[in-house]
Backbone as CSV, one residue per row, in Angstrom:
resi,resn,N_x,N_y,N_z,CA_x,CA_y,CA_z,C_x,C_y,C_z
1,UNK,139.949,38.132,70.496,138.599,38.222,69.935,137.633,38.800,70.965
2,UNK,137.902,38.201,72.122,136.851,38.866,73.496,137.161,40.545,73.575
3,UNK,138.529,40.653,73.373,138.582,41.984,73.806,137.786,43.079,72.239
4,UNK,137.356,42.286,71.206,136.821,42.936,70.202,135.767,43.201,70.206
5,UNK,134.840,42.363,70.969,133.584,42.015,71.480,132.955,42.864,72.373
6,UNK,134.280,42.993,73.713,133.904,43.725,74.899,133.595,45.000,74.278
7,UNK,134.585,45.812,73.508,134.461,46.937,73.147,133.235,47.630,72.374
8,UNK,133.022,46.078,71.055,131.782,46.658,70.537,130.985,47.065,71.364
9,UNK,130.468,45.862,72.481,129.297,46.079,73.427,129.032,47.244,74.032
10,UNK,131.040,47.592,74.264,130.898,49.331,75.116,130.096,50.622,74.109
11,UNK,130.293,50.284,72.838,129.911,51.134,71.992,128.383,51.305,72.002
12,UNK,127.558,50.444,71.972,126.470,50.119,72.054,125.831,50.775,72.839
13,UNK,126.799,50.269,74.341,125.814,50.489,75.138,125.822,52.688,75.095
14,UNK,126.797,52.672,75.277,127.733,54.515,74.939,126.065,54.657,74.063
15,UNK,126.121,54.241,72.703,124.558,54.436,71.787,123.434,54.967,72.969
16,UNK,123.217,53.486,73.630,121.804,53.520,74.138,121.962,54.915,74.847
17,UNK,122.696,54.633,76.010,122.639,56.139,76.779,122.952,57.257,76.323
18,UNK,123.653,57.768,75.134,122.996,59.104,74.013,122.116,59.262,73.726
19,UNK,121.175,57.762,73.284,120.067,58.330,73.287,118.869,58.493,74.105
20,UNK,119.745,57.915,74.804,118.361,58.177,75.905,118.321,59.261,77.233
21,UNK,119.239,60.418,76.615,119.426,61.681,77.239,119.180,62.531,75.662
22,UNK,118.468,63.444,76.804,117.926,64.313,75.990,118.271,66.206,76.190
23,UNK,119.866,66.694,76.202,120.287,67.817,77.189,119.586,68.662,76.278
24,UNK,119.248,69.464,76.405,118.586,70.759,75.486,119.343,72.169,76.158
25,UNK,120.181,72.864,74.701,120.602,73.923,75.374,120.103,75.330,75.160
26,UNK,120.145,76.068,75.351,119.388,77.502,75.550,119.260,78.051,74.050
27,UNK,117.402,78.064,73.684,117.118,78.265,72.476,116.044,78.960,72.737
28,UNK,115.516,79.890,71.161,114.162,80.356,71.223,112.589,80.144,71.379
29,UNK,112.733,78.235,71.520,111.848,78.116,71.502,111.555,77.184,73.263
30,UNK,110.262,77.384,73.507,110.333,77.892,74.956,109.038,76.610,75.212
31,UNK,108.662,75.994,74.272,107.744,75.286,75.060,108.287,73.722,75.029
32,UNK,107.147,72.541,74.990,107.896,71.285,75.696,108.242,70.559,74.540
33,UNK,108.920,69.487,74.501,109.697,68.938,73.899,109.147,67.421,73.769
34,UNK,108.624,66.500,73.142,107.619,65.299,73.539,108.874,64.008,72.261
35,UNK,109.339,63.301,73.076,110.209,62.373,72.306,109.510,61.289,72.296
36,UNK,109.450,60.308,70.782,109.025,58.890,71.106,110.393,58.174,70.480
37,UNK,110.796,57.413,71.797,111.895,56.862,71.640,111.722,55.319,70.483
38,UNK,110.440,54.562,71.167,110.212,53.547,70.023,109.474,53.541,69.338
39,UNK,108.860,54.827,68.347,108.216,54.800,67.208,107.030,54.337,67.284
40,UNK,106.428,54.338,68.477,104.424,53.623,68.537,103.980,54.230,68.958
41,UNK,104.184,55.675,68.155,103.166,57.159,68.431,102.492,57.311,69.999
42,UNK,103.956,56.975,71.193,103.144,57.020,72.497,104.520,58.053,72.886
43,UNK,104.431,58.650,73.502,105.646,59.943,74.107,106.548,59.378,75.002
44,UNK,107.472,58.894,75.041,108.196,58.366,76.166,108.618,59.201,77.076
45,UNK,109.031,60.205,76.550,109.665,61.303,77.403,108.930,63.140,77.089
46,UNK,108.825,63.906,78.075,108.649,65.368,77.855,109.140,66.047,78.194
47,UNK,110.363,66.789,77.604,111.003,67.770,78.686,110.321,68.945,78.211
48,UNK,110.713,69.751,79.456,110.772,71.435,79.612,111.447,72.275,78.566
49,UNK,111.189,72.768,77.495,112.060,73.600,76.400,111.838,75.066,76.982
50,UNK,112.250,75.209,78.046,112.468,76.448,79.196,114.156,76.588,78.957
51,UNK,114.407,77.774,79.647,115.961,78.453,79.199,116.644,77.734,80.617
52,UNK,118.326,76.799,80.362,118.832,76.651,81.769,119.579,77.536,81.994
53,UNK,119.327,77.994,83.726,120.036,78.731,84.113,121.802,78.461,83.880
54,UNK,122.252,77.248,84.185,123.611,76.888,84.032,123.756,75.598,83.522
55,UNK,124.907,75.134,82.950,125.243,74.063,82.342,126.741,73.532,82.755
56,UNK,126.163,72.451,83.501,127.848,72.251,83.739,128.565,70.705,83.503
57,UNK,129.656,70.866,82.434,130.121,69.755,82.014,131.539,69.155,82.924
58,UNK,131.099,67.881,83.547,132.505,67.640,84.070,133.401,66.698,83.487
59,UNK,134.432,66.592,82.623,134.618,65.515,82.234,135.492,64.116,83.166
60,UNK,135.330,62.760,82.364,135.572,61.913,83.210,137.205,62.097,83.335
61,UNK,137.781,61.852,84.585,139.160,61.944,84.868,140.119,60.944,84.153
62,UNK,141.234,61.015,83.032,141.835,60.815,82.352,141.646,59.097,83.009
63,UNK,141.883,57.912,82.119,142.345,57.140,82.725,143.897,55.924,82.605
64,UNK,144.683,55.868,83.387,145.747,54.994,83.235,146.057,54.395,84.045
65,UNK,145.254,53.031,84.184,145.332,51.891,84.839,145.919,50.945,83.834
66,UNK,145.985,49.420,84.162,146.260,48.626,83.138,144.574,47.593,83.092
67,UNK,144.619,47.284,81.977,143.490,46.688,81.596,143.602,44.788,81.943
68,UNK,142.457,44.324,81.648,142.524,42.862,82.132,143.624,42.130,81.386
69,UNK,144.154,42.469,80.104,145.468,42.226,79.600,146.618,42.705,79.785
70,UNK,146.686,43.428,81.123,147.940,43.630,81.238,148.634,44.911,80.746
71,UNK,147.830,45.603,80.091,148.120,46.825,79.154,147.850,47.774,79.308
72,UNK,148.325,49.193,79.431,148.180,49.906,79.539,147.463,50.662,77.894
73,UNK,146.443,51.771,78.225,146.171,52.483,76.943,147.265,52.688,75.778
74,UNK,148.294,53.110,76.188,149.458,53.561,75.629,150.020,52.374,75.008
75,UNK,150.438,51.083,76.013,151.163,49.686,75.612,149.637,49.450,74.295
76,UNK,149.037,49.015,74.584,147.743,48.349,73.890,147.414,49.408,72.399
77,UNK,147.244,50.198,72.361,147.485,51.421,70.985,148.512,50.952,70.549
78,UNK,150.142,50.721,70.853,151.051,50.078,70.289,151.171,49.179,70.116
79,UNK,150.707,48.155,70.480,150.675,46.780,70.569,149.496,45.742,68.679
80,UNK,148.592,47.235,68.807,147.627,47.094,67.518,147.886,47.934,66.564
81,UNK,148.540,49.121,66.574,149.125,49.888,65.509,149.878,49.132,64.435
82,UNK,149.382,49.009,62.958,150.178,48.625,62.199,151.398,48.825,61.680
83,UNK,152.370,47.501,61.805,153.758,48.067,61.419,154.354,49.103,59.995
84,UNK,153.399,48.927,59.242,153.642,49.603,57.898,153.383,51.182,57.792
85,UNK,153.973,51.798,57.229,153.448,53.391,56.728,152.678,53.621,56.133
86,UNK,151.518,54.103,55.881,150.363,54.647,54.968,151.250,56.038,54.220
87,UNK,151.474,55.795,52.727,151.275,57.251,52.282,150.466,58.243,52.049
88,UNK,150.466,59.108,52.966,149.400,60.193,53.068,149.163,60.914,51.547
89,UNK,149.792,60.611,50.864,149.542,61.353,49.245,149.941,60.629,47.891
90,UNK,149.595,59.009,47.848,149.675,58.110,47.244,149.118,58.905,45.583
91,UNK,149.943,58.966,44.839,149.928,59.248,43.373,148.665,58.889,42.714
92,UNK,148.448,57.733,43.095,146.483,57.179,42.662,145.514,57.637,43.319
93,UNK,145.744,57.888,44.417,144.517,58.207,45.484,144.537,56.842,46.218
94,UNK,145.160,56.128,46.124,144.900,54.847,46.729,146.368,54.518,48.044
95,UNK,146.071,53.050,48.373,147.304,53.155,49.630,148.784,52.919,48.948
96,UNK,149.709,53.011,49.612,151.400,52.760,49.006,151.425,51.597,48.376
97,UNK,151.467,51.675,47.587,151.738,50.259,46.528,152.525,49.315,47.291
98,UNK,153.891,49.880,47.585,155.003,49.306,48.015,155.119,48.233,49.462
99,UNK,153.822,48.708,49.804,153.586,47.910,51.064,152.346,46.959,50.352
100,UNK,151.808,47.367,49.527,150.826,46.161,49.152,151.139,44.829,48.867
101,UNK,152.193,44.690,47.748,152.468,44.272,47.123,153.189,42.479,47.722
102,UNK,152.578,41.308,47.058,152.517,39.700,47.985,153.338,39.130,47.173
103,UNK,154.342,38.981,48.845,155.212,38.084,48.311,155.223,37.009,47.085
104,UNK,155.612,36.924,46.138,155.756,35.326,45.254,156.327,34.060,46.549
105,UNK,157.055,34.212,47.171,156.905,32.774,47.616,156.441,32.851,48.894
106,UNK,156.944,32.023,50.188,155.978,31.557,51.210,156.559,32.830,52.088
107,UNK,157.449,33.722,51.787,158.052,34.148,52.899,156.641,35.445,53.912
108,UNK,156.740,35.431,55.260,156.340,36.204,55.739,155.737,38.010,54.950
109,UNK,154.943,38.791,54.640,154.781,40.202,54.124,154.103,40.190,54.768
110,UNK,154.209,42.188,54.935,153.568,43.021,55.784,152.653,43.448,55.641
111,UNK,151.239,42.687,55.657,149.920,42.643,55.562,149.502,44.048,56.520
112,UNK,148.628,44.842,56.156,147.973,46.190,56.748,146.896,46.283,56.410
113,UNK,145.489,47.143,57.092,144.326,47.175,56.798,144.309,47.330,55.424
114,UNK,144.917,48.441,55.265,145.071,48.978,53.838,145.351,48.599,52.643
115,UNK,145.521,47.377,52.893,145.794,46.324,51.874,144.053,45.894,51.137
116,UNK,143.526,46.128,51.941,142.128,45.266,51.789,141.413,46.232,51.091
117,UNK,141.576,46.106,49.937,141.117,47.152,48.712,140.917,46.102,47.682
118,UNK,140.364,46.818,46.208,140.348,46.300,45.143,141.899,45.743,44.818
119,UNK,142.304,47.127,45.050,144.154,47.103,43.963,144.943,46.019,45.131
120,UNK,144.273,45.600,46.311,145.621,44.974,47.208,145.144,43.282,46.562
121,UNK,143.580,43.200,46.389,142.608,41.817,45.959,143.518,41.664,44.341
122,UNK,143.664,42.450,43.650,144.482,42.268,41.892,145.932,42.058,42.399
123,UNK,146.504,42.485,43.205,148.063,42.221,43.893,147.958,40.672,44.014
124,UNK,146.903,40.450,44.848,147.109,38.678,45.507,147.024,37.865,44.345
125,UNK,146.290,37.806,43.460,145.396,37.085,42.477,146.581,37.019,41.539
126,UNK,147.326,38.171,41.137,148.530,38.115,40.523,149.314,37.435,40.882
127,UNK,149.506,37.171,42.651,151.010,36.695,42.891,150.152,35.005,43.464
128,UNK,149.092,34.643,43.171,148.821,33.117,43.304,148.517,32.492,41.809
129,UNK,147.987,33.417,40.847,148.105,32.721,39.763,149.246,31.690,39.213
130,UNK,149.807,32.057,39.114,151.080,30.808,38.768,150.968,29.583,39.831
131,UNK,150.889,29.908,41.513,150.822,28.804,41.864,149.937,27.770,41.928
132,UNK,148.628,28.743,41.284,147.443,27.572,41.250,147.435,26.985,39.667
133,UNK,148.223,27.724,38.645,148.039,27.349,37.428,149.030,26.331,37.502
134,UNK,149.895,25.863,38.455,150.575,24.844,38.333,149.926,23.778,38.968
135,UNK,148.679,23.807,39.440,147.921,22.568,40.363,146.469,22.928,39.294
136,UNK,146.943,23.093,38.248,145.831,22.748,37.262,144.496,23.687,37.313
137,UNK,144.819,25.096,37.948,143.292,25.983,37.942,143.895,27.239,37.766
138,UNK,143.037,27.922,36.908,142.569,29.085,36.464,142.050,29.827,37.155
139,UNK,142.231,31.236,38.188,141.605,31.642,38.500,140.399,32.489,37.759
140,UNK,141.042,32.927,36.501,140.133,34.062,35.586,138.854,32.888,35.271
141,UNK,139.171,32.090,35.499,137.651,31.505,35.261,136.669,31.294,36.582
142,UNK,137.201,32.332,37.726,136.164,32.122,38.394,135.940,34.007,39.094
143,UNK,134.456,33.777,40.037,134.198,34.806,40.370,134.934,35.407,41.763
144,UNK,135.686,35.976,42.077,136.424,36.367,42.827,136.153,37.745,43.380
145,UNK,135.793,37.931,44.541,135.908,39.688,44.894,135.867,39.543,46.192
146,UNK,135.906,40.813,47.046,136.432,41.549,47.894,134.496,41.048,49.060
147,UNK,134.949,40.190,50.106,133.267,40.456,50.787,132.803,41.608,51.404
148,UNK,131.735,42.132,51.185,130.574,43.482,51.596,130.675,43.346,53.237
149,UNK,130.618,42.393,54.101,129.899,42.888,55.212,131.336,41.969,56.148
150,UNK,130.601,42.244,57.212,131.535,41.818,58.405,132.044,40.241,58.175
151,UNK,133.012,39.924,58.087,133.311,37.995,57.748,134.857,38.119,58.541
152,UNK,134.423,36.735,59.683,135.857,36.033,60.872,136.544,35.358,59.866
153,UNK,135.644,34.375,58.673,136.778,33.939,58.245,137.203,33.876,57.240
154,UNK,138.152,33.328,56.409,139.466,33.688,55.453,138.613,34.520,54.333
155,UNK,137.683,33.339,54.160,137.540,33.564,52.747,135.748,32.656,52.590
156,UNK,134.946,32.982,51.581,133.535,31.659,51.824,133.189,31.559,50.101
157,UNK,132.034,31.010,49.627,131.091,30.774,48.627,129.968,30.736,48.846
158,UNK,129.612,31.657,47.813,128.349,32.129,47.599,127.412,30.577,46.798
159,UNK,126.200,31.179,47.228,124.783,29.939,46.438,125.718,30.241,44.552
160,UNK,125.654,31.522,44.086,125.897,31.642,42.712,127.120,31.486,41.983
161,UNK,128.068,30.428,43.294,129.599,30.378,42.828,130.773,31.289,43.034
162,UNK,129.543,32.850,43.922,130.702,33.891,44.083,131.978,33.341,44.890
163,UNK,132.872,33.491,45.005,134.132,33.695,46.012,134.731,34.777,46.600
164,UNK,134.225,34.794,47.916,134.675,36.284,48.667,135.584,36.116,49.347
165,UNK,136.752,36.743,49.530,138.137,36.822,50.189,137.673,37.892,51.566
166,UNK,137.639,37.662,52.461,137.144,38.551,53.457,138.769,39.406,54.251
167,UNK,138.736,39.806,55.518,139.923,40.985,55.757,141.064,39.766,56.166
168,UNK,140.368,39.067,56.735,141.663,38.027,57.199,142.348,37.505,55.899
169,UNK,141.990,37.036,55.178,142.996,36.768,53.653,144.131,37.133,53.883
170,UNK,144.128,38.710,54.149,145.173,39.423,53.753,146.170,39.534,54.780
171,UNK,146.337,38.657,55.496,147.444,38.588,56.415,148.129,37.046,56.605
172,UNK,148.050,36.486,55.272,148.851,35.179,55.152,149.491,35.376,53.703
173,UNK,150.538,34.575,54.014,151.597,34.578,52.773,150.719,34.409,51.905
174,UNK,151.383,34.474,50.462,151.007,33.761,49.172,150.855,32.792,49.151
175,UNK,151.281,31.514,49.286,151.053,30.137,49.124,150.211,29.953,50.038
176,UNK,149.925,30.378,51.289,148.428,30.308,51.851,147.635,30.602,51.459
177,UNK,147.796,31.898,50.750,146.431,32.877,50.280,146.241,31.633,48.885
178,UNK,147.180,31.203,48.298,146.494,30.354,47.238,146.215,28.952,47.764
179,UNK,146.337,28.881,48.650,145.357,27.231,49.101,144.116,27.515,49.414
180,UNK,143.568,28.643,50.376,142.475,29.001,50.262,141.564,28.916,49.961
181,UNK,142.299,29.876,48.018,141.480,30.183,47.046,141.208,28.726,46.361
182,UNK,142.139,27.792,46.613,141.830,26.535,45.938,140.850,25.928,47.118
183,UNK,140.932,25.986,48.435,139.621,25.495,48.979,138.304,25.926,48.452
184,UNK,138.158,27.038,48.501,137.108,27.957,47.684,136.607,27.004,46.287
185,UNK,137.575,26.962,45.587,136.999,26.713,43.928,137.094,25.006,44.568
186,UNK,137.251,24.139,44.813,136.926,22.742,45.782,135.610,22.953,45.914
187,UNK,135.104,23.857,46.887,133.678,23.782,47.112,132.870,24.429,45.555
188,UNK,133.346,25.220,44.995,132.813,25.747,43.603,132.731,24.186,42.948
189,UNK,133.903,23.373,42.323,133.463,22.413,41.355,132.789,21.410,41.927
190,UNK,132.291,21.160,43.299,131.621,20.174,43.936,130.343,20.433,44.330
191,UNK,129.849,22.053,43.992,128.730,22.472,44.164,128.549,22.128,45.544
192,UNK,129.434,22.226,46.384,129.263,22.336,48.173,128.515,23.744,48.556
193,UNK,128.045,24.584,47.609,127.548,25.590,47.635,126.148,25.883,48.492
194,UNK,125.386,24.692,47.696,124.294,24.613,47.718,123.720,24.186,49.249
195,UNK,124.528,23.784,49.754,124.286,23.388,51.219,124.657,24.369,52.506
196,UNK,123.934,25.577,52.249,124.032,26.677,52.937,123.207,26.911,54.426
197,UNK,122.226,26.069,54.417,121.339,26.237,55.689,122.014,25.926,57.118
198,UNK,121.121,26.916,57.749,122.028,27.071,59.446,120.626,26.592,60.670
199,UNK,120.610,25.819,61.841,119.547,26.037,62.060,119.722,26.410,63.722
200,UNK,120.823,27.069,64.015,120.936,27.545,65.133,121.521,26.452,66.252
201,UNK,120.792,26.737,67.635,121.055,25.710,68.402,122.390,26.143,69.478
202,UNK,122.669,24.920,69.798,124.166,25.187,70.467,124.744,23.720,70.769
203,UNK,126.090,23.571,70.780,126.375,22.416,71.033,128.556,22.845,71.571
204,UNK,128.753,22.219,72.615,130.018,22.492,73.127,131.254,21.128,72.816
205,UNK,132.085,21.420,72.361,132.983,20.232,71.757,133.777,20.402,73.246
206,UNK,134.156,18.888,73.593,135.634,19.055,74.650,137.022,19.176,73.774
207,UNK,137.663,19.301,74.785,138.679,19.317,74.349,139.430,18.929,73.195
208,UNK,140.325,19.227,72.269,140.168,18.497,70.889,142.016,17.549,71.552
209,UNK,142.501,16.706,71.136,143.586,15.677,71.418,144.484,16.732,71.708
210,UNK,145.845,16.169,72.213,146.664,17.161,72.435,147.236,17.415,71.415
211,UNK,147.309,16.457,70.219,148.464,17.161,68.860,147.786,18.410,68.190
212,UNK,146.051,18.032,68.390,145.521,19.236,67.989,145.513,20.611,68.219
213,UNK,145.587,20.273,69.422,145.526,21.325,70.515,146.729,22.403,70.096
214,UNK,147.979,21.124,69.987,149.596,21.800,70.016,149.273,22.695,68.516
215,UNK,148.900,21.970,67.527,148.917,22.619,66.073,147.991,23.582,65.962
216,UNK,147.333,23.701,66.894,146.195,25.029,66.431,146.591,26.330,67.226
217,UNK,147.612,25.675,68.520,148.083,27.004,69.228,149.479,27.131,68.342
218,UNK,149.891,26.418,67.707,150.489,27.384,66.378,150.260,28.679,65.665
219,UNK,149.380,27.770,65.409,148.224,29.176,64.482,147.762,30.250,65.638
220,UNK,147.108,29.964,66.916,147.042,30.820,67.589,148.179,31.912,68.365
221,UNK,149.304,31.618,68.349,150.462,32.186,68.418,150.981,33.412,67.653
222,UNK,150.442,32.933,66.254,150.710,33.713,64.720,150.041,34.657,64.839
223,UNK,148.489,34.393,65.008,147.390,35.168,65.161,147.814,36.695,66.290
224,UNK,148.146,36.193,67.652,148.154,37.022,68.370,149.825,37.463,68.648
225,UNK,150.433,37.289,67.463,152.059,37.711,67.619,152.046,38.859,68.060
226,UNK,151.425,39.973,67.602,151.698,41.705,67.913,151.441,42.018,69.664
227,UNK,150.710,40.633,70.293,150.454,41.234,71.754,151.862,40.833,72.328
228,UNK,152.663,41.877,72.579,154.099,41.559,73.471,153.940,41.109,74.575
229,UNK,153.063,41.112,75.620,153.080,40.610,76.774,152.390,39.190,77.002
230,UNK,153.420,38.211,77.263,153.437,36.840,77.491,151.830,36.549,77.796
231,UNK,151.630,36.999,79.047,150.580,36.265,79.690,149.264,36.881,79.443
232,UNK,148.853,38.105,79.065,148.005,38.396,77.812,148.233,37.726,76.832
233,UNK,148.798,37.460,76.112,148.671,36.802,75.014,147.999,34.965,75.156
234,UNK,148.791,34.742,76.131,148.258,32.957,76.828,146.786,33.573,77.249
235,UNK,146.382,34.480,77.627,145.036,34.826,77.981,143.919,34.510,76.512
236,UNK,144.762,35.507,75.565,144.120,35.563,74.203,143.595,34.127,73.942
237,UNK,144.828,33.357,74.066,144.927,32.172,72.945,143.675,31.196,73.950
238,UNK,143.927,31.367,75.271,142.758,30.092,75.696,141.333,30.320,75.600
239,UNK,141.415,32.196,75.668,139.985,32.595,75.513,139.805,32.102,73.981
240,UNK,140.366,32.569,73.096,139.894,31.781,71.606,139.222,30.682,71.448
241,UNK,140.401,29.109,72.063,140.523,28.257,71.781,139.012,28.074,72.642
242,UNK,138.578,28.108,73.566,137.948,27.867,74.655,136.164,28.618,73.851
243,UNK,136.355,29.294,72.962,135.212,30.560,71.967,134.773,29.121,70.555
244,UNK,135.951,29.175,70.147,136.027,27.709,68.945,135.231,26.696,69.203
245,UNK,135.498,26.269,70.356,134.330,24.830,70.873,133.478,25.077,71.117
246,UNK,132.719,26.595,71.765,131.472,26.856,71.974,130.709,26.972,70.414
247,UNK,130.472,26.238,70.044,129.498,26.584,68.393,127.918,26.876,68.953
248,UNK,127.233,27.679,67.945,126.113,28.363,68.613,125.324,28.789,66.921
249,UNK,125.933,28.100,66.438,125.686,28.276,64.401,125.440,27.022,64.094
250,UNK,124.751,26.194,64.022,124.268,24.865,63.613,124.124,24.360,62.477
251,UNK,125.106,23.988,61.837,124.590,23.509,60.370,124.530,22.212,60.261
252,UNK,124.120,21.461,58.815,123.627,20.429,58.748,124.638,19.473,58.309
253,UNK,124.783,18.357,58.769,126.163,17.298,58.732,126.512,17.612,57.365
254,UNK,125.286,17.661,56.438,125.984,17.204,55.461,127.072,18.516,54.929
255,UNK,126.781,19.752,55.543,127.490,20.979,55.265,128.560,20.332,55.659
256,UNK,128.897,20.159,57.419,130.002,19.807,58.178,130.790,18.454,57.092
257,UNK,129.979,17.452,56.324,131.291,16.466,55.678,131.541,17.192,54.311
258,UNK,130.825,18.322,53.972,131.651,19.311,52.468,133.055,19.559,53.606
259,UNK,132.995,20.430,54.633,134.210,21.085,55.137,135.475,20.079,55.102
260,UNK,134.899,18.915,55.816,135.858,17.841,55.886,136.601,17.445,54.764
261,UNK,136.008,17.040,53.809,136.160,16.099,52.574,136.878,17.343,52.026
262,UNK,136.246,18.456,51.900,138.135,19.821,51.324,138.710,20.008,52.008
263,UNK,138.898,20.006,53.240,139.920,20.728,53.984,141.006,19.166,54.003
264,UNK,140.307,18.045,54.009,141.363,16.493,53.686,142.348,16.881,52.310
265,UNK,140.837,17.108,51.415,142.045,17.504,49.765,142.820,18.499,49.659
266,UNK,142.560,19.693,50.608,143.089,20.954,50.524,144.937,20.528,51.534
267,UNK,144.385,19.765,52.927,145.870,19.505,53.436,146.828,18.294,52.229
268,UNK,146.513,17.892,50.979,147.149,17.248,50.177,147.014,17.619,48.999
269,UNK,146.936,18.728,48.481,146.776,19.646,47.479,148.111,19.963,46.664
270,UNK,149.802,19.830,47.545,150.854,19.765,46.961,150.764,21.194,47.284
271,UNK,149.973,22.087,47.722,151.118,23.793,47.995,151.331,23.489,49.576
272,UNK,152.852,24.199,48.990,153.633,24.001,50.414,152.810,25.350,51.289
273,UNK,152.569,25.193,52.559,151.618,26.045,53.466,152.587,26.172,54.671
274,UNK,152.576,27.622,55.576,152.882,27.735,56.917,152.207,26.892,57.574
275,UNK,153.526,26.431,58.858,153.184,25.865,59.687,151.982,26.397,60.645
276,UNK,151.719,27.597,60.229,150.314,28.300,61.137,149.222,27.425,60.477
277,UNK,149.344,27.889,59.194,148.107,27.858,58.840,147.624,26.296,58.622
278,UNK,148.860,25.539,58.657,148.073,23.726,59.156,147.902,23.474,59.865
279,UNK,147.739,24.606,61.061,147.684,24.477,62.715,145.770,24.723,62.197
280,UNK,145.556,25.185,61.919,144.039,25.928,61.782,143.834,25.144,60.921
281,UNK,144.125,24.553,60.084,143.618,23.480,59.204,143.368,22.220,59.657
282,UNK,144.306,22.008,60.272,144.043,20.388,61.389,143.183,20.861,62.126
283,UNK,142.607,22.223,63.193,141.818,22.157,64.116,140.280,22.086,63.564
284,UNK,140.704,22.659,62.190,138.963,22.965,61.307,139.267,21.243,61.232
285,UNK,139.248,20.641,60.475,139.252,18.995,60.155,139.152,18.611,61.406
286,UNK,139.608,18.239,62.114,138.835,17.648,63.647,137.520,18.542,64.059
287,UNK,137.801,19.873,64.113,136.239,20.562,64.904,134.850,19.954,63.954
288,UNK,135.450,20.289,62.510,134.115,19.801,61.669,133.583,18.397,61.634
289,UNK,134.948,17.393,61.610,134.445,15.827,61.837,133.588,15.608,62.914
290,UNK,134.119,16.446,64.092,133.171,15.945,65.379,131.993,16.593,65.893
291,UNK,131.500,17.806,64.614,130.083,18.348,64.263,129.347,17.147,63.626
292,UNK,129.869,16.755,62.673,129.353,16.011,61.468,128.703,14.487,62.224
293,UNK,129.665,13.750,63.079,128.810,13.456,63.843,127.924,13.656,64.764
294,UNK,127.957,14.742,65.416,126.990,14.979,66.155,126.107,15.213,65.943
295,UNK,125.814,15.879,64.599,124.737,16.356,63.497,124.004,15.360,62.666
296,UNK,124.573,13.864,62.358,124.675,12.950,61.864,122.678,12.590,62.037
C-alpha cells in the first residue's frame, strides 16, 4: 500500500514542477509572457518571449538499481503484471469473457483489472445468486453496481440503500464475493446506512492479540502473494498491518457497533469462506470492537 502512496506523491510532485516551469520555444511572438500561477489576478512569473539561442535537453541516465523492496524495475513490472491475457480484439468490444468468468464454488479464479466492468459485475451476481438464494436473499431485489470513485475496500452502502462493489471485490472467490454482498444487504435491512458521519481525529490501536495478528497475516499473505521476494513481501505485510492501527477517519461508536454486530452475523452466516478472507474478518471484528470503545 506504501509503495502505492509513494508513487502517487511522485506524480504530484512531477505535476507541481511542470508547472511551475515555464520553457518557451522559438516563436513569432517576441514580447513577455506574464503567468498567474494562483488565479488572484497578481503575475507570479514574467518571462522573456525573446528567440533562444540554443536548447539543450539532457535526459536523466537510465536507472537500475534495486528499490527499497528489493526489486529491480524489471523484477517489480513482473512481479505486478497480471497473470491473465487481455484479448486485444474481443468480439463485443469488451475484455475476454473467458477470463472473466467466477468460479461457482470456492475454488481460487483469475481475477484481472479487466474484470472490473459492467459485464465482469453481471458474471459475479450470476455466479452468487444461488448461493445467497440458499441463505434466504434475493439479490434482484436490491441495488447493486459498480463504485464511481477511488474505494480500499471490498465493497460499502450508500444513505439510499445503494450497494457498491468497489475493484477489490473482484479478486476473491465466489463464496467470498457472496458473503460480502450479504454483509452489504445486513447493513441494507438494518438501515446501518444511516449512520454515515465521520469526524476526523486520530487515534492508534496497539497491537491486536497474537491469534489476530496470525489470522490477519493470512489474509495479508493472500493480498501480497504476487511479490516473490520473501523479505519485501514481510516488509509489505508489517507496513500494512502497522497503516491498519493508525486510524485517522473517526467515526461514531455507534457506526463502529453496526460493523461489529455484521461482521459477528456475517462470520456465522453458513457460507463456507477462505481462510484469507476470515483472516480480515476477525481483524475488522477486533479493530472495530476496540474503536467502539474508545468512541463509546
Amino acid at each position: 500500500m506504501q509503495k502505492w502512496i509513494d508513487y502517487a506523491r511522485s506524480l504530484v510532485s512531477s505535476l507541481q514542477i511542470l508547472r511551475g516551469r515555464r520553457p518557451l520555444s522559438r516563436g513569432e511572438y517576441d514580447g513577455d509572457y506574464y503567468v498567474d500561477y494562483t488565479y488572484d489576478d497578481t503575475y507570479d512569473e514574467i518571462y522573456d518571449g525573446g528567440w533562444f539561442d540554443e536548447i539543450v535537453v539532457t535526459p536523466d541516465p537510465i536507472w537500475d538499481g534495486v528499490g527499497a523492496d528489493g526489486l529491480t524495475n524489471d523484477e517489480w513490472m513482473s512481479s505486478t503484471t497480471p497473470d491473465s491475457t487481455v484479448d486485444p480484439s474481443p468480439e463485443d468490444g469488451t475484455s475476454n469473457e473467458t477470463d472473466d468468468v467466477v468460479s461457482p464454488d470456492n475454488t481460487e479464479v483469475n481475477q484481472s483489472p479487466h474484470n472490473y466492468n459492467e459485464a465482469g459485475l453481471s458474471d459475479v451476481l450470476r455466479a452468487v445468486s444461488p448461493i445467497l438464494q440458499a441463505k434466504g436473499i434475493d439479490v434482484s431485489q436490491y441495488k447493486i453496481r459498480l463504485n464511481e470513485e477511488m474505494c480500499w475496500s471490498n465493497a460499502r452502502t450508500l444513505p439510499d440503500n445503494t450497494i457498491e462493489v468497489c475493484q477489490e471485490f473482484f479478486k476473491y472467490s465466489s463464496n467470498d464475493q457472496a458473503s460480502i454482498i450479504w454483509h452489504e444487504i445486513y447493513h441494507v435491512n438494518h438501515e446501518h446506512n444511516k449512520e454515515m458521519t465521520s469526524s476526523g481525529g486520530h487515534i492508534s490501536l496497539s497491537m491486536p492479540p497474537d491469534e489476530i495478528c496470525l489470522s490477519f497475516k493470512t489474509y495479508l499473505n493472500w493480498y501480497y502473494k504476487d511479490i516473490s521476494d520473501e523479505k519485501a513481501r514481510d516488509d509489505f505485510i508489517d507496513s500494512h498491518l502497522k497503516g491498519d492501527l493508525d486510524v485517522t477517519d473517526i467515526r461514531s461508536s455507534q457506526w463502529y457497533h453496526n460493523e461489529v454486530e455484521t461482521y459477528q452475523a456475517e462470520k456465522n452466516n453458513g457460507i463456507e469462506k477462505s481462510d484469507y478472507y476470515e483472516g480480515m474478518v476477525d481483524f475488522l471484528l477486533w479493530k472495530y470492537g476496540e474503536l467502539e470503545k474508545l468512541t463509546d
